[in-house]
C-alpha positions, 0 to 999 in steps of 0.5 A, a space after each residue: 743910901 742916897 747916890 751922892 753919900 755911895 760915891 763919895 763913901 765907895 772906898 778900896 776894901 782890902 779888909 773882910 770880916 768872916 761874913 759870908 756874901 750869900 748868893 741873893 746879895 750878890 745876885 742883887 748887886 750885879 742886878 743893878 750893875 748890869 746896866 753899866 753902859 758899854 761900847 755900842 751896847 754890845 756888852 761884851 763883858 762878862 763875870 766870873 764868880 769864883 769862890 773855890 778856894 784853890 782857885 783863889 789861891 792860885 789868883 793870887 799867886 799870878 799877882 805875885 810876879 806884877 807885885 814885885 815889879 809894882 814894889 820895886 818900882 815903887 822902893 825906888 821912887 818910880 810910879 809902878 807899872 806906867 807905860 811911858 818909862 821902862 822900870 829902873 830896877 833889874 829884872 834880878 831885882 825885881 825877882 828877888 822882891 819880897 811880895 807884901 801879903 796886902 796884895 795877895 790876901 783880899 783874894 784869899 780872905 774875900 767871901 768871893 772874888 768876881 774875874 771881870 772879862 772882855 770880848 776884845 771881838 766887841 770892843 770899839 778901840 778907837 786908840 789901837 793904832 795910837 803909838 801908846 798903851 791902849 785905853 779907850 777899850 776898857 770903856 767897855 768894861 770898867 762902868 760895869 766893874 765901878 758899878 759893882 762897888 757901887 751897889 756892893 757899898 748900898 749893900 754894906 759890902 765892899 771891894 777892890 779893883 786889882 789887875 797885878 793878875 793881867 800881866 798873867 793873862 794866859 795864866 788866868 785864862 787856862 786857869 777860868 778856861 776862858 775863850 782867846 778873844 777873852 781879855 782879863 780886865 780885873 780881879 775883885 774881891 767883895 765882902 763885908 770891910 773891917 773898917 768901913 772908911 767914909 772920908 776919902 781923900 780925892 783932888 778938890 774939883 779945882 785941880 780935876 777940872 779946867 776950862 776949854 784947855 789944860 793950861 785953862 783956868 781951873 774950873 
């Protein structure tokens, strides 16, 4: 496939089929995603291949307390989980939400699920003192994670990245054994989409880019 069709056909798959991803697809697909550029070189990141079913089963009950608090915000015309406002729900309510099989079921219908972690004892942050939630170190990582949904497209494959687990941190981290300076950075599911979607629906480069300012005329 051609660079231009991969990124622009590259959707979010929920959906598998029973196909299998066999090892040597998915070794070719990290292969190529290896090259991701990260923070001084240092490539701190690293993934976890899991295919064992009760370790799957246990990811996605650790989405599950993120979920309710993503659908209640959401029920209640919030945007879930952002940092600037605290969630109008109750905390009661929040609990008492139900939580959708669509956030739980591509981790357990997925031929295979890549946990994607970072050496915070590597990654240049340059924002961790900012009075804010912390961005610029997922620099380090999420080139990497975008690049296995990339060569996974090529391949006829595709994922999701979802990260309602990471509210879970420590949870997942006795469950991957994963080291202390470890931080979970996503949970992808791959493999062959039911639907493979070719026209998304993204903001015209009008509304993206602007000129020299933000109040600038668009570009």
């Amino acid at each position: 496939m051609e660079l231009s069709e991969v990124m622009r056909t590259t959707a979010a798959v929920r959906e598998f089929t029973d196909d299998p991803l066999p090892d040597e697809v998915l070794r070719r697909i990290l292969e190529d995603a290896r090259f991701a550029p990260s923070g001084g070189n240092r490539q701190g990141t690293r993934v976890v291949v899991v295919r064992d079913r009760a370790t799957r089963e246990r990811l996605a009950e650790l989405n599950e307390p993120a979920v309710r608090r993503y659908v209640a915000q959401k029920k209640a015309g919030e945007s879930p989980w952002n940092p600037v406002h605290p969630p109008g729900p109750s905390a009661e309510e929040i609990a008492a939400t139900r939580v959708p099989s669509s956030f739980t079921e591509p981790v357990l219908r997925a031929p295979v699920v890549l946990v994607f972690v970072v050496d915070l004892a590597v990654v240049a942050a340059m924002d961790q003192d900012l009075d804010r939630v912390g961005i610029v170190g997922g620099a380090s990582v999420y080139p990497l994670v975008w690049n296995v949904l990339l060569a996974a497209r090529a391949e006829g494959y595709g994922g999701t990245i979802t990260t309602m687990a990471t509210a879970m941190e420590p949870e997942v981290k006795d469950l991957l054994g994963l080291p202390d300076t470890y931080a979970l950075a996503a949970v992808v599911p791959l493999g062959r989409p039911v639907k493979q979607l070719t026209r998304l629906t993204r903001l015209p480069v009008e509304e993206l880019a602007v000129r020299e300012r933000f109040d600038g005329e668009p570009f």
